[in-house]
DOSE-744230 format. One record per residue (C-alpha): residue in three letters; x, y negated, z. Coordinates in Angstrom, 2 decimals. Last residue first. Layout:
BEGIN
+-----+---------+---------+---------+
|   r |      c1 |      c2 |      c3 |
+-----+---------+---------+---------+
| ALA |       X |       Y |       Z |
...
+-----+---------+---------+---------+
END
This chain:
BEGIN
+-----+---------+---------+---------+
|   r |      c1 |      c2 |      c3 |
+-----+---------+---------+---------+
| UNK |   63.92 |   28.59 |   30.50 |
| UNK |   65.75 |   29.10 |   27.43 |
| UNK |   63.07 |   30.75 |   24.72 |
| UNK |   62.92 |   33.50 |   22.53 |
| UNK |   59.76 |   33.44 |   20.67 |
| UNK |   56.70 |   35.40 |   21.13 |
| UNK |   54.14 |   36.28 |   18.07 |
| UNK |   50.36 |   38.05 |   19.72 |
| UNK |   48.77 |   39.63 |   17.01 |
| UNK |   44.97 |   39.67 |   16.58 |
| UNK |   44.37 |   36.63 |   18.03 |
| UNK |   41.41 |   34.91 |   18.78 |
| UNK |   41.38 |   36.79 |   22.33 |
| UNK |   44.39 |   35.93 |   23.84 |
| UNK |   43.11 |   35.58 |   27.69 |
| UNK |   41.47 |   39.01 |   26.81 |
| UNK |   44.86 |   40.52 |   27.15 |
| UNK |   45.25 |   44.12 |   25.24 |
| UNK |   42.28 |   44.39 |   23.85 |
| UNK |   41.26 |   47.77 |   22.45 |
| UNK |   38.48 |   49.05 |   19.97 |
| UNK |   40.11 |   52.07 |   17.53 |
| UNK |   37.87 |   52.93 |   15.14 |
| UNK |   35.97 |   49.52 |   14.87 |
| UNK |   39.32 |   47.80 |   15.23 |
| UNK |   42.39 |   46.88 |   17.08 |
| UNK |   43.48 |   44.38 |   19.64 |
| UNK |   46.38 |   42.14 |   20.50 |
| UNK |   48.98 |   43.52 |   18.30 |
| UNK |   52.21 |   42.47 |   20.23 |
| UNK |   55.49 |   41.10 |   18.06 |
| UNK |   58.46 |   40.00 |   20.02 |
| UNK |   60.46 |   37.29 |   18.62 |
| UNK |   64.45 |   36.24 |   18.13 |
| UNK |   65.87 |   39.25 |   15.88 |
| UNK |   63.20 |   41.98 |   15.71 |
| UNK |   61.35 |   43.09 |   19.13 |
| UNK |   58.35 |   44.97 |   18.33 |
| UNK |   55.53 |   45.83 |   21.12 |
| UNK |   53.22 |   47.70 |   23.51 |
| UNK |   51.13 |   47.50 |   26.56 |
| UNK |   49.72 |   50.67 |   27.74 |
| UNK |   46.03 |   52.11 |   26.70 |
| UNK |   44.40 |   53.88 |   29.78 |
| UNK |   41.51 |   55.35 |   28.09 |
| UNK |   37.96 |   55.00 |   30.77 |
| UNK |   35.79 |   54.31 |   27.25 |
| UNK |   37.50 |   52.07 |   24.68 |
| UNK |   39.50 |   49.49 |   26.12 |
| UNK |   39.45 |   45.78 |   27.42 |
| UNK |   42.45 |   44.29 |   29.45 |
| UNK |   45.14 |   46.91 |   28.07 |
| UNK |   46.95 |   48.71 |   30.52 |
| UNK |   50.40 |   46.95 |   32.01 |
| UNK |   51.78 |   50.02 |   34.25 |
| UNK |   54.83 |   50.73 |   31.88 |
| UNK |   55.50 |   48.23 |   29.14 |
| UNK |   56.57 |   49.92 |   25.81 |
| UNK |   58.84 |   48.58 |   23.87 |
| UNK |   59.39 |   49.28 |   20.32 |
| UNK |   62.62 |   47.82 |   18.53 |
| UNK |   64.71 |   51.47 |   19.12 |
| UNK |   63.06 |   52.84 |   21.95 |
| UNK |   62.94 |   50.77 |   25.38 |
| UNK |   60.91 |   51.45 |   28.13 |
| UNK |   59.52 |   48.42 |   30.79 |
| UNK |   59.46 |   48.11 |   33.99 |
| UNK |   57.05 |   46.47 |   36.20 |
| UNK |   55.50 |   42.70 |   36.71 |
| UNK |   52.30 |   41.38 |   36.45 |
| UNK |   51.20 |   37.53 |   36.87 |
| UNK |   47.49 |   36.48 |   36.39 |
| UNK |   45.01 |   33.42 |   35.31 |
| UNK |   47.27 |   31.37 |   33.07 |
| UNK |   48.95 |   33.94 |   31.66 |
| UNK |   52.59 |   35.40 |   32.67 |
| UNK |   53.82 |   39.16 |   31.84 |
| UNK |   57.45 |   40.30 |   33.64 |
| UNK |   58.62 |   42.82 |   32.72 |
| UNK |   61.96 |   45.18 |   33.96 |
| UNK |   64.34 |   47.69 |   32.37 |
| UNK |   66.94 |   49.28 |   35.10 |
| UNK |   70.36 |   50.45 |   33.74 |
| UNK |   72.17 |   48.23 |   35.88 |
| UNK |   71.08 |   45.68 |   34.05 |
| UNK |   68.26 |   44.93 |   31.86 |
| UNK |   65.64 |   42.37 |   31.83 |
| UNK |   63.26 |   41.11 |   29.88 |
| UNK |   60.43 |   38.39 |   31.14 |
| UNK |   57.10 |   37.41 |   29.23 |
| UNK |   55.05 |   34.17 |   28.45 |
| UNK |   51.65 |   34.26 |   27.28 |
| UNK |   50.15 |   30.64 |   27.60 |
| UNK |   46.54 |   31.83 |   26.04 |
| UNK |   45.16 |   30.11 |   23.08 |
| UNK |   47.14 |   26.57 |   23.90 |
| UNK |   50.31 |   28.54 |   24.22 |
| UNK |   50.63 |   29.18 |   20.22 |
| UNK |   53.77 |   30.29 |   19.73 |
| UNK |   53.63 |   32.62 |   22.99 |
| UNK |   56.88 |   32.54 |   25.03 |
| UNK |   60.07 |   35.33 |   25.61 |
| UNK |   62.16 |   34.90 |   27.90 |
| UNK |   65.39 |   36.81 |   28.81 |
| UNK |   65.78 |   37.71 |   32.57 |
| UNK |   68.84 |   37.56 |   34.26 |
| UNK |   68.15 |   39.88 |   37.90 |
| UNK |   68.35 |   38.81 |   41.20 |
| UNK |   71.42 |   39.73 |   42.46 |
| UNK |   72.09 |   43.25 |   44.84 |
| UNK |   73.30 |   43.20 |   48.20 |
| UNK |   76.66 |   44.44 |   48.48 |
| UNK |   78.37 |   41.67 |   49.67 |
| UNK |   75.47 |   40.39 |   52.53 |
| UNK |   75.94 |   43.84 |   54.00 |
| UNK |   79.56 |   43.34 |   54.31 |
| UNK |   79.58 |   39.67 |   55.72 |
| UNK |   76.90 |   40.75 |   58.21 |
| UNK |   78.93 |   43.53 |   59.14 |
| UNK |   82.16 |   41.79 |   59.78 |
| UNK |   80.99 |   38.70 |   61.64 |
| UNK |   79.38 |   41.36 |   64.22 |
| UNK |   82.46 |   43.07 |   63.87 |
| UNK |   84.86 |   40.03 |   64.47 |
| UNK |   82.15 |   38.96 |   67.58 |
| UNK |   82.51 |   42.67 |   69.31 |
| UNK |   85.99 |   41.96 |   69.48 |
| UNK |   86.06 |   38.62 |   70.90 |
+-----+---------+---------+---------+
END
């Protein structure tokens, strides 16, 4: 009978401290026709996490935060000049999140080729 309360004991322990699943606040392209960008914020326990939906692929990692820019870590551009590694980056202000999609003749990049029409990428706030 001992050995049983223990048993019961650990198992009710190590389900206690695992860890939830974290709240993530979504963001969704305006125009989802082009491309059906949505992305995944979250923050707690002083980790920053992504997650980047298209039609075709799912990424996930974290993500750094300065002021409005964020910068996701480990999600390169799609198309680039030469073998650069350009990251993902954007602006949050108020409700949306602001990605330039790809640059110029001086500065070629694409960050996702699903999205190609558009130069910058506008995602609102949604409740999923």
């Amino acid at each position: 009978m001992k050995y049983i309360f223990y048993i019961f004991s650990f198992f009710l322990l190590t389900g206690c401290t695992m860890s939830p699943e974290p709240n993530f606040v979504y963001y969704k392209s305006l125009e989802p026709a082009s491309c059906n960008l949505t992305i995944g914020l979250s923050t707690e326990d002083s980790k920053s996490k992504y997650k980047v939906s298209l039609d075709d692929r799912n990424i996930s990692g974290n993500f750094v935060k300065n002021g409005q820019q964020i910068i996701f870590t480990g999600l390169y551009a799609s198309k680039s000049f030469g073998n650069t590694k350009m990251e993902v980056s954007g602006l949050i202000k108020g409700d949306t999140l602001t990605i330039q999609n790809y640059g110029n003749a001086m500065n070629p990049f694409t960050f996702f080729s699903e999205c190609d029409n558009n130069k910058y990428l506008s995602l609102v706030k949604v409740n999923k």
